[in-house]
C-alpha positions in Angstrom: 42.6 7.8 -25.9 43.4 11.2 -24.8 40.8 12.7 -26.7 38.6 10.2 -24.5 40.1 10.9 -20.7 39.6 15.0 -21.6 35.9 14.4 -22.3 35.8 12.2 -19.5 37.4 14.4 -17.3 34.7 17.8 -18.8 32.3 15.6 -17.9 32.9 14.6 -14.4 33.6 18.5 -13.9 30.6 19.1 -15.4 28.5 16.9 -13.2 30.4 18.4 -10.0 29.8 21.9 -10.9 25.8 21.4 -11.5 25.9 19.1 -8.3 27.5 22.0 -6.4 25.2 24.2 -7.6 22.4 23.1 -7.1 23.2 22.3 -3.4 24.2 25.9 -3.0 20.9 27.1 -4.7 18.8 24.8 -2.4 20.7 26.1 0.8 20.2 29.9 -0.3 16.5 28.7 -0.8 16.4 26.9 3.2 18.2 30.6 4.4 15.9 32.5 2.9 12.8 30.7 4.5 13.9 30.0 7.4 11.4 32.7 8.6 8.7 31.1 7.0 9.3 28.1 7.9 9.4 29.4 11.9 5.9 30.8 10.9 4.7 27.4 10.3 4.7 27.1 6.4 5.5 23.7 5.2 3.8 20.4 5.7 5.4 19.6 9.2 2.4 21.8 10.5 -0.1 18.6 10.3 2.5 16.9 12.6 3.1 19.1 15.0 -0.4 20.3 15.7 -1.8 16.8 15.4 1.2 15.8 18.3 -0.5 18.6 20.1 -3.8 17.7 20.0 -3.1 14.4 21.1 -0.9 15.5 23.6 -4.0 17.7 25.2 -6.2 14.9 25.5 -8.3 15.6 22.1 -7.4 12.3 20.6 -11.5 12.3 19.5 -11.1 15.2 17.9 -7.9 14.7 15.6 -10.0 14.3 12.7 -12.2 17.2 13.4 -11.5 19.7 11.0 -12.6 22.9 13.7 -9.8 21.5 16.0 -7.2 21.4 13.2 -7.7 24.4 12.0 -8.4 26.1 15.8 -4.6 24.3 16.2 -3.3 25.9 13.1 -4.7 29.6 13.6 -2.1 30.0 16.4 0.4 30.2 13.5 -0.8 33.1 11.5 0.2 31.7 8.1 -2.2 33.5 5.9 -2.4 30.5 3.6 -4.4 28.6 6.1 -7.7 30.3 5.9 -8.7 26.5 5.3 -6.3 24.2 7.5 -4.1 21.6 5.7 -5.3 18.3 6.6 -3.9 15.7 8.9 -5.4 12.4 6.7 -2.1 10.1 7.6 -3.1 7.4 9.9 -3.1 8.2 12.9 0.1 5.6 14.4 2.3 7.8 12.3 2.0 11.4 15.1 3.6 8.7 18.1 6.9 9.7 16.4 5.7 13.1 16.4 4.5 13.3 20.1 7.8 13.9 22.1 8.4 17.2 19.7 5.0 18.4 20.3 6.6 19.7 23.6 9.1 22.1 22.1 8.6 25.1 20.6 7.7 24.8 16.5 10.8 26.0 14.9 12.6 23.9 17.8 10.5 20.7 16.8 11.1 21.5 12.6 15.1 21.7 14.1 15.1 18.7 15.5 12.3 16.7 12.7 15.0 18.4 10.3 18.1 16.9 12.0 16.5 13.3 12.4 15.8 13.2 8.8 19.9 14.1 8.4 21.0 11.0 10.3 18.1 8.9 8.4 19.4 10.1 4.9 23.0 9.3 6.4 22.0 5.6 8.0 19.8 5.1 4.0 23.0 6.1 2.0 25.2 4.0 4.0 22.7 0.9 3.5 22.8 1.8 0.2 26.1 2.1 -0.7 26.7 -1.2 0.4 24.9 -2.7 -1.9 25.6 -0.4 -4.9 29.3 -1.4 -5.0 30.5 2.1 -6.5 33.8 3.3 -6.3 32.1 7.1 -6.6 30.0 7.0 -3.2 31.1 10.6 -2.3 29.8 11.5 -5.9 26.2 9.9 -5.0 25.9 10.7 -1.5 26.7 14.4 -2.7 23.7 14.0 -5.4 21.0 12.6 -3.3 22.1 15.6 -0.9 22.2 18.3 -3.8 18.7 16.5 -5.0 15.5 18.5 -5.0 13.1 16.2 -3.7 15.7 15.4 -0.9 16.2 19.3 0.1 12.2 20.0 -0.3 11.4 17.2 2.3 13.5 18.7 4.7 12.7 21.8 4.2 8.8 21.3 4.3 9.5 18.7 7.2 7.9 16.0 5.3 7.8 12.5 6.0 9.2 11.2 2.4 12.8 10.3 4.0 11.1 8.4 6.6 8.7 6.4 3.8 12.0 5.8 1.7 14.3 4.4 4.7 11.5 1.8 5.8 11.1 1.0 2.0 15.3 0.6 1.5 14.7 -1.7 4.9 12.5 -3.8 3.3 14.9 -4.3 0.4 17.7 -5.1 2.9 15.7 -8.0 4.6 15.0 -9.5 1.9 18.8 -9.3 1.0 19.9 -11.0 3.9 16.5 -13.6 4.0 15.0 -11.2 6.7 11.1 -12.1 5.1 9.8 -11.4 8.6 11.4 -8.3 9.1 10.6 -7.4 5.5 7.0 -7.6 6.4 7.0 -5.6 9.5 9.4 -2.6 8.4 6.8 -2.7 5.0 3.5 -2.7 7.8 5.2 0.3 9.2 4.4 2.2 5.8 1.0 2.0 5.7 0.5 5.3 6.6 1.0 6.0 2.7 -0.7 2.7 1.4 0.3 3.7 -2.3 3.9 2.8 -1.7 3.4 -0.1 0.5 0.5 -2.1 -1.4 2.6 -2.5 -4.4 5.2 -4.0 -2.6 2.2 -6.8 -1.0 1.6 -7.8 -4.8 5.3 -8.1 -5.3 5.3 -10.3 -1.8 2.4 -12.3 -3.0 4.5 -13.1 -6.6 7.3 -14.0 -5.3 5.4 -16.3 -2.4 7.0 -14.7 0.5 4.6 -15.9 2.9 6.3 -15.1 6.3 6.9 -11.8 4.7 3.0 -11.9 4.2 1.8 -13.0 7.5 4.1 -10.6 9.7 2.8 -7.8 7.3 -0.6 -8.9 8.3 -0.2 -9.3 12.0 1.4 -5.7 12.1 -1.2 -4.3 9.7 -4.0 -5.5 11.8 -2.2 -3.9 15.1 -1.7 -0.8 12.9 -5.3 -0.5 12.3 -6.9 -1.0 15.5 -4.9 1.4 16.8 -5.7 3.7 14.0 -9.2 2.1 13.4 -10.0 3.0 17.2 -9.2 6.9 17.1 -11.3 7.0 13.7 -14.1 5.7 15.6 -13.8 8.2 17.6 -13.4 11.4 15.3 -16.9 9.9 13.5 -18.5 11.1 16.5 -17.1 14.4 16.4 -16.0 15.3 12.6 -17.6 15.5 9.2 -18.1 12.3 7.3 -17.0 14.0 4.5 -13.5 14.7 5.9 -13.2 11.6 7.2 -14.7 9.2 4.2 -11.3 9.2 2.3 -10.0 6.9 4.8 -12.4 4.7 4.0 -11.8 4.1 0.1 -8.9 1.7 1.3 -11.7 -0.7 1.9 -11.8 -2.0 -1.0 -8.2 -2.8 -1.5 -7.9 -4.5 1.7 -11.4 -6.7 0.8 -9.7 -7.6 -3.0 -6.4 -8.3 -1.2 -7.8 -10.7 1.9 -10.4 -12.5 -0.6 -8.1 -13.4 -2.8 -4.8 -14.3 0.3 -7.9 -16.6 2.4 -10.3 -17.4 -0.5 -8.7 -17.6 -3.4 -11.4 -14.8 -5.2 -10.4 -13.1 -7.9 -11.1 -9.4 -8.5 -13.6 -9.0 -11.6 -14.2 -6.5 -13.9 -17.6 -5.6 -12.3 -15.8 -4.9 -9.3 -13.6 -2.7 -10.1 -15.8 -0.7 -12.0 -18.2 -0.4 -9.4 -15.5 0.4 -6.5 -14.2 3.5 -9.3 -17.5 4.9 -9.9 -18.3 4.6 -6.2 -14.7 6.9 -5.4 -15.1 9.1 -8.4 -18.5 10.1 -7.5 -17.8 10.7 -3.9 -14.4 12.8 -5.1 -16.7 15.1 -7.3 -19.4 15.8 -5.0 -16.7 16.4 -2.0 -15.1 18.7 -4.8 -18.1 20.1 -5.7 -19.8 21.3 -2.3 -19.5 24.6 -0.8 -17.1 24.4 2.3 -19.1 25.3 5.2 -17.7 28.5 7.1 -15.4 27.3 10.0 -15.5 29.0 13.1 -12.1 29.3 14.6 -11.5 27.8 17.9 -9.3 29.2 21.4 -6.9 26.7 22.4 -6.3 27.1 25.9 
């Protein structure tokens, strides 16, 4: 038995060491880019420009990849000959809107603390349903954890995705299906989380769940749907077609929830070879030289 409680005990110590080093390792990692990160390295650049552009009355033109990238060239990152896309939906940059207004490392601050208190509000949810007498231990390792320390550290959007993911998991906990549905339409922004979750729905014939998804799908869409329209005058098909593969999940998913069809082989052969060719020739043809825009 004692043999037993000393390699219980090497273990725990073990774990806490590697947990404290690897939180120390991620913070030296933060410190030492907090320059770059000022500079506008890091994914939080699609947000905070897109905010911008919206917020100067170019709503038309988020899509357009000359205004991104005229947006972007204010920050000098030499990795940006070719901007990184903004190809979220376009619902998602309303949260983003109010920080446009601050400076960028001010904005990344304040995107950076918000995730903090999200991480702190999904831990506590958590928790409470995990029933572990070591919730220091595992609020310390989510901390400590890479993909955690990355997302805030690239300003990501991951900690968002996974709060409104644990939120659906707590409706349905407490019989919530309609709120389940509407904190799972909020995800859409990254569709390969949230449709999974609609086949799980349609399973388990959580209907309400279903329909609320629906209803704030739809209101999702035309609001996204209605600023697409507009960047079609004023962008590249190409850059914009993407958004348009979800088509066919949303056709498979509605024919078989209002008429019963099922999804055939033919089908889904077709829809592939239609995305696979369209993903090689975008892949395959020359970028055409960008000219940089001034922004005012």
């Amino acid at each position: 038995m004692s043999k037993n409680n000393a390699a219980a005990k090497l273990y725990r110590l073990t774990l806490v060491s590697v947990i404290a080093a690897s939180f120390m390792f991620h913070l030296a990692i933060l410190w030492e880019s907090r320059g770059k990160i000022a500079a506008g390295y890091g994914d939080f650049i699609i947000f905070y420009t897109g905010a911008q552009i919206i917020n100067d009355g170019k709503a038309k033109e988020l899509f357009k990849v000359g205004t991104q990238n005229a947006y972007q060239a204010k920050f000098e990152v030499p990795q940006l000959e070719w901007p990184l896309p903004f190809n979220h939906a376009p619902y998602e940059l309303f949260l983003f809107l109010p920080l446009a207004h601050f400076s960028y490392p001010m904005a990344h601050a304040i995107w950076s603390g918000m995730n903090l208190l999200l991480l702190a509000f999904v831990l506590q949810w958590l928790l409470s349903y995990v029933h572990s007498p070591h919730n220091l231990f595992i609020g310390a390792s989510v901390l400590a954890w890479f993909p955690t320390m990355e997302a805030l550290r690239l300003g990501q959007d991951s900690i968002l995705s996974a709060a409104l993911l644990l939120a659906v998991f707590a409706a349905l906990k407490r019989q919530h299906d309609g709120w389940a549905g509407f904190f799972l339409a909020l995800g859409l922004y990254k569709p390969q989380l949230v449709l999974p979750m609609v086949g799980v729905f349609l399973v388990a014939r959580r209907w309400r769940s279903l329909i609320v998804f629906g209803v704030t799908g739809v209101v999702l869409a035309t609001i996204s749907l209605f600023l697409l329209s507009w960047a079609y005058a004023h962008a590249e098909a190409s850059y914009l077609a993407p958004s348009e593969f979800t088509a066919f999940l949303w056709a498979s998913l509605l024919g078989y929830l209002v008429f019963s069809e099922h999804v055939g082989l033919a089908t889904i052969a077709g829809a592939a070879l239609i995305i696979g060719g369209c993903v090689i020739a975008a892949r395959s043809a020359p970028k055409p030289a960008l000219e940089r825009e001034v922004v005012p």
